[in-house]
Wavefront OBJ file of the C-alpha trace (Angstrom):
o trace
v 6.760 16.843 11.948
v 8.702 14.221 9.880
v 5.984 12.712 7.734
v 6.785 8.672 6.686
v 5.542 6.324 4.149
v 5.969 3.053 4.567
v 6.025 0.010 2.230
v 5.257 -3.146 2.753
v 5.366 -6.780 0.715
v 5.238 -9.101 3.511
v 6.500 -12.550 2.967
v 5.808 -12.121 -0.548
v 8.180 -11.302 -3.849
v 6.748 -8.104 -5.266
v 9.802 -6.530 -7.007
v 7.196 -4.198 -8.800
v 6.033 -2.763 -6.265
v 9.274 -1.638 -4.397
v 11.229 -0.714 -7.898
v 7.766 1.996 -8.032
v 8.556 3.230 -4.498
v 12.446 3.246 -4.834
v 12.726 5.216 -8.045
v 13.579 8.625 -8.797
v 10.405 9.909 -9.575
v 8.848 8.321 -6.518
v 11.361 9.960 -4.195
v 10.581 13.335 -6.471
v 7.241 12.984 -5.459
v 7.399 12.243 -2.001
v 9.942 15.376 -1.038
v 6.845 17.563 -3.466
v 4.289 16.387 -1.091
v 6.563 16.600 2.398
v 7.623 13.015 3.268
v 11.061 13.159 4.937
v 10.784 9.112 5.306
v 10.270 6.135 3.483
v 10.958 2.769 4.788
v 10.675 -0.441 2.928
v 9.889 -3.894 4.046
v 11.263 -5.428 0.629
v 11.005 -9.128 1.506
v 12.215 -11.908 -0.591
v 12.941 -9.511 -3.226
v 16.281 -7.461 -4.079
v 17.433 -5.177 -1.971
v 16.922 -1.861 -4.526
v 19.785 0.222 -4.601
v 18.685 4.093 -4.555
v 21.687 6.682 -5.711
v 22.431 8.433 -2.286
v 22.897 12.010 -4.176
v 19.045 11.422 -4.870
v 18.613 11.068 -1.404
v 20.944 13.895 0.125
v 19.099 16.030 -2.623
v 15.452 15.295 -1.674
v 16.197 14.987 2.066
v 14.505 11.923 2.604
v 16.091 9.450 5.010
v 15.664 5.589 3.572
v 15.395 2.290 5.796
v 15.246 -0.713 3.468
v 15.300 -4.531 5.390
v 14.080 -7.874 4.362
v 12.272 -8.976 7.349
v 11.625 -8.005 11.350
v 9.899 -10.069 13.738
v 7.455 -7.007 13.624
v 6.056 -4.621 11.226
v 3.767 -2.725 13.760
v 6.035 -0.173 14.932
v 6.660 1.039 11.227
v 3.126 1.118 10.547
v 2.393 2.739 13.542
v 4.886 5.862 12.782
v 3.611 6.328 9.082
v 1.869 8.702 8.179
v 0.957 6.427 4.653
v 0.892 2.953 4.660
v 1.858 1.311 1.005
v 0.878 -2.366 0.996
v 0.971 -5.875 -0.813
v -2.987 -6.581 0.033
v -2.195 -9.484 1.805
v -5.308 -10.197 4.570
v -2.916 -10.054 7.439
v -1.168 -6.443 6.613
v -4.151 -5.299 5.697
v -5.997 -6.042 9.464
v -2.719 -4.764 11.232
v -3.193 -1.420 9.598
v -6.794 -0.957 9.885
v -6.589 -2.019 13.612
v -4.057 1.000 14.044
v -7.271 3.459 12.906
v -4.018 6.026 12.196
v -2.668 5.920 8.746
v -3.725 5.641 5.211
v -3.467 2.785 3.744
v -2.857 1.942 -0.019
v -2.951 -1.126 -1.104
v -1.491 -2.612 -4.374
v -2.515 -5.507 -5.952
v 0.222 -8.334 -6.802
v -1.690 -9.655 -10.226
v 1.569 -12.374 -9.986
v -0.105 -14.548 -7.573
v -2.086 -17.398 -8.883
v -5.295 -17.054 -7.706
v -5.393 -13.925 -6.720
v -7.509 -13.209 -3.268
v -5.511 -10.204 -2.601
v -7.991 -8.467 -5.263
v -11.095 -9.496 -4.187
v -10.384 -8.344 -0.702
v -9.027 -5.384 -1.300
v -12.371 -4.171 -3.091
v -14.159 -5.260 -0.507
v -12.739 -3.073 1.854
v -12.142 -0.222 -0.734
v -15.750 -0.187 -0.826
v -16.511 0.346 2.580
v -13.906 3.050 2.162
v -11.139 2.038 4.769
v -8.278 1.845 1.953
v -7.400 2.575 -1.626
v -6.634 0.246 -4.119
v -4.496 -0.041 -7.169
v -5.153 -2.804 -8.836
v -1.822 -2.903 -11.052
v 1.333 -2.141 -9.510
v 2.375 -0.513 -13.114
v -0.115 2.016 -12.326
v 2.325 2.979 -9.870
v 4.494 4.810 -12.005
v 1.576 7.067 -12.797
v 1.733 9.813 -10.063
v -1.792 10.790 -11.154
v -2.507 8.121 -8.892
v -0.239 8.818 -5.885
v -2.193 12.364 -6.088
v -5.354 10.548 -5.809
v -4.545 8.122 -2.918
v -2.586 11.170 -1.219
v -5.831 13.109 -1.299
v -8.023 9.642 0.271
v -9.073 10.120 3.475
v -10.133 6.827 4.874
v -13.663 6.084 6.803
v -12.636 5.613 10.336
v -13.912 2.318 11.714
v -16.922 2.501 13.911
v -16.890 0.851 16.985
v -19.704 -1.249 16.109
v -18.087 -1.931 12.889
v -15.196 -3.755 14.357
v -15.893 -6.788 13.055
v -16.219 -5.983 9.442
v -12.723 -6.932 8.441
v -13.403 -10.722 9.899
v -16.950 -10.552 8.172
v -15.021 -9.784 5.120
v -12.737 -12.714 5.043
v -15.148 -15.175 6.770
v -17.672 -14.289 3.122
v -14.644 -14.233 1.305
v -15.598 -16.073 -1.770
v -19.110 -14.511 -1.932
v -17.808 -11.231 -3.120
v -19.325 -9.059 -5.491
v -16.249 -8.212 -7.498
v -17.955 -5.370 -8.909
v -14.587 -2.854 -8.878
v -16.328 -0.052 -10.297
v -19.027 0.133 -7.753
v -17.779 3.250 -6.032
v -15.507 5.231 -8.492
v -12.456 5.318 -6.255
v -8.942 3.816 -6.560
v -6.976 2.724 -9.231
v -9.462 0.416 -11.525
v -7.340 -0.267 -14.773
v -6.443 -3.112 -16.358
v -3.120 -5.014 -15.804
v -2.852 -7.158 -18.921
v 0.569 -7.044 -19.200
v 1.514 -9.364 -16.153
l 1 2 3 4 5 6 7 8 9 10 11 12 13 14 15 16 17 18 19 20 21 22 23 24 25 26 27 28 29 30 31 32 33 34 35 36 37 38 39 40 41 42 43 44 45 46 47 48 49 50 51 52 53 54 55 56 57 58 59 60 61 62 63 64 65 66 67 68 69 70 71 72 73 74 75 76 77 78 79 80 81 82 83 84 85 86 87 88 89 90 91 92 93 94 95 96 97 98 99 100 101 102 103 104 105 106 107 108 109 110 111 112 113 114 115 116 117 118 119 120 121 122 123 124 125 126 127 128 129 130 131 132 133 134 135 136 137 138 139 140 141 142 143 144 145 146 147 148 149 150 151 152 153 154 155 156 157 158 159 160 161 162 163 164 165 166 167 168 169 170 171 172 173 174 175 176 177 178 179 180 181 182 183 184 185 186 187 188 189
């Protein structure tokens, strides 16, 4: 079975996050723990340019495009989903009850609702969060989220995502509350 990882920034610019999935080390660590695949969804950003004798080394095949009408057959092939934590990426994966999903926090945006939510759902154990994409060069953590096995959504749970983002800005942003994911500081951006 050809195992995939795929990343996704939506609409967004999150150059961070796709130079941490693009690099050498990344691609290192993704032929040590079987991934054949990685496709990446780089939007506005750069389209990063990965040395082909890395590739034809590791034996992983690489799809990078801006945009697609539709992200939902990628997501629905990988095996590991990593994610801007954008509300609308973040449904479309959990509806597909199928793949991990890790979601990185872009602490560029103003504002930033992308954390809030994500710890929301982190806590109800559905996804794993790192809450500073520089923590993504610390494969320590890709170990950790490799190893996450998400809480399947119950069928009477359906409608916790919406509950989610209807409360949205009653949160407890409490991000140690259960010990898992990715919970340094990212004082740097």
């Amino acid at each position: 079975m050809r195992r995939t990882i795929f990343v996704t920034v939506g609409t967004t610019l999150f150059e961070k996050l796709v130079q941490s999935v693009t690099n050498v080390e990344a691609l290192e660590w993704m032929h040590r723990n079987g991934y054949k695949e990685l496709i990446v969804q780089f939007g506005k950003g750069v389209r990063p340019i990965i040395d082909a004798s890395v590739l034809a080394d590791k034996k992983i095949s690489v799809d990078l495009y801006d945009f697609k009408p539709s992200l939902a057959g990628d997501m629905a092939k990988a095996d590991l989903v990593i994610s801007h934590a954008g509300a609308g990426t973040v449904s479309e994966v959990l509806q597909l009850k199928r793949p991990r999903l890790v979601v990185v926090v872009n602490t560029l945006l103003m504002d930033n609702h992308q954390l809030e939510l994500a710890h929301a759902m982190q806590r109800r154990k559905y996804l794993y969060v790192v809450d500073c994409p520089d923590r993504m060069s610390d494969f320590a953590v890709w170990d950790e989220f490799e190893k996450f096995i998400p809480r399947p959504q119950h069928p009477t749970d359906q409608g916790s995502f919406s509950r989610i983002l209807g409360s949205f800005f009653s949160f407890d942003t409490d991000r140690s509350s259960d010990g898992k994911g990715s919970h340094k500081s990212c004082s740097d951006d």
